[in-house]
C-alpha positions in Angstrom: -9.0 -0.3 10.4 -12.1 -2.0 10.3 -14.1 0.5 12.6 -13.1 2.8 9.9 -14.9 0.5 7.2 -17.8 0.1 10.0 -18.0 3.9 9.9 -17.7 4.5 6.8 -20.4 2.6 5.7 -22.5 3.5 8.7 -22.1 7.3 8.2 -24.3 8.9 5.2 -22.2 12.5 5.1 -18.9 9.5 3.9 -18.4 9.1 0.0 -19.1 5.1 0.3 -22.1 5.0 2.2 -24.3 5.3 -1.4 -22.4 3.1 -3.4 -22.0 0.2 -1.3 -25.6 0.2 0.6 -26.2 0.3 -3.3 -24.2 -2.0 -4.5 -24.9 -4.5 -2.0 -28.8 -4.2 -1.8 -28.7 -4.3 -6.0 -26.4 -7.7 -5.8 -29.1 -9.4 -2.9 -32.1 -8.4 -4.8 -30.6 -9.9 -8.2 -29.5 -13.4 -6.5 -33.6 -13.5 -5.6 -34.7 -13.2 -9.5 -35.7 -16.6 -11.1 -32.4 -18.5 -12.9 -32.8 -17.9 -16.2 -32.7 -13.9 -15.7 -29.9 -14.1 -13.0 -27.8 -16.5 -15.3 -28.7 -13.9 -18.1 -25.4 -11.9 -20.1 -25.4 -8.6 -21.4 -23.6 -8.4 -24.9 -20.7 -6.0 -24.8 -21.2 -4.8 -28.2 -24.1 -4.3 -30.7 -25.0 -6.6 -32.3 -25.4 -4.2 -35.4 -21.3 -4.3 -34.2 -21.0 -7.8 -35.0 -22.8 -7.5 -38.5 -20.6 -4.7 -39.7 -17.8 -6.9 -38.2 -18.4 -9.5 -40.2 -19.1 -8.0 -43.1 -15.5 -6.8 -43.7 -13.6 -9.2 -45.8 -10.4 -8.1 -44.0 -11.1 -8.3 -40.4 -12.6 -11.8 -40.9 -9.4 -13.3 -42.8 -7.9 -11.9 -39.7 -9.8 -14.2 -37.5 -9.6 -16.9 -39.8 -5.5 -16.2 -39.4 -6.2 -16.9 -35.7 -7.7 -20.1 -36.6 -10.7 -19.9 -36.0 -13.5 -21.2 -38.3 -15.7 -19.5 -40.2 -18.8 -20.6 -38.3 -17.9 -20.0 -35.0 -16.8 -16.4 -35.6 -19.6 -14.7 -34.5 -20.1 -16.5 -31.3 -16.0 -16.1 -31.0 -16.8 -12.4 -31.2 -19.5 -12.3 -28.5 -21.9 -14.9 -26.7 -25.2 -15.4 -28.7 -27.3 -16.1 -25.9 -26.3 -12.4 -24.5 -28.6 -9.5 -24.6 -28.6 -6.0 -25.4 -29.2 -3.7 -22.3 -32.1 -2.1 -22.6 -33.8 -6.2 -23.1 -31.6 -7.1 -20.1 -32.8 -4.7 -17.9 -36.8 -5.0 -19.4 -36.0 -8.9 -18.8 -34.6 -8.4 -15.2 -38.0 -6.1 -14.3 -40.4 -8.3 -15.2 -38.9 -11.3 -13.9 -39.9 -12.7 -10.5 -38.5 -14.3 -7.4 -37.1 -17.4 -7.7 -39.8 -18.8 -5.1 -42.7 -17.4 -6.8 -41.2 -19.1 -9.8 -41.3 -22.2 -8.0 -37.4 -23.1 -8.2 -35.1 -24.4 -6.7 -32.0 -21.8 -6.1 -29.3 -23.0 -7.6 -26.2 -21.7 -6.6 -23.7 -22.9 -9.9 
């Protein structure tokens, strides 16, 4: 079995030779990006999604029937530290190494 996986990923004419040299290559070069970009979150939805959201009477009495208060419904609907992909991605461009940042890595 595993000189199958060995093969596999060794052999460009297989299907997973792309996607995980990809995969793998993308994942190291993100860990090397300064903390604040690697820590970064990508909102799931717009937040043009969370306005219109909110801005129906009914689905926020739902949420208030769930208990949750009125002030933390927007963060209870998405993170609001997260950004929106295309800012993500500009942010994750332009950012640099951790060591040319002068950091320390930190792993947690």
């Amino acid at each position: 079995r595993r000189n199958v996986f060995i093969e596999n990923i060794t052999t460009p004419s297989s299907g997973v030779f792309l996607p995980f040299w990809t995969i793998l290559l993308g994942n190291i070069f993100a860990l090397t990006r300064e903390e604040k970009v690697r820590k970064s979150k990508v909102c799931v939805r717009s937040k043009q999604y969370i306005n219109d959201y909110m801005a129906t009477p009914e689905k926020v009495d739902a949420l208030a029937a769930k208990g949750i208060p009125k002030e933390n419904m927007r963060q209870y609907l998405q993170d609001e530290d997260c950004l929106e992909f295309s800012d993500w991605v500009s942010n994750f461009t332009k950012s640099r190494a951790w060591w040319e940042a002068g950091e320390e890595y930190k792993v947690g």
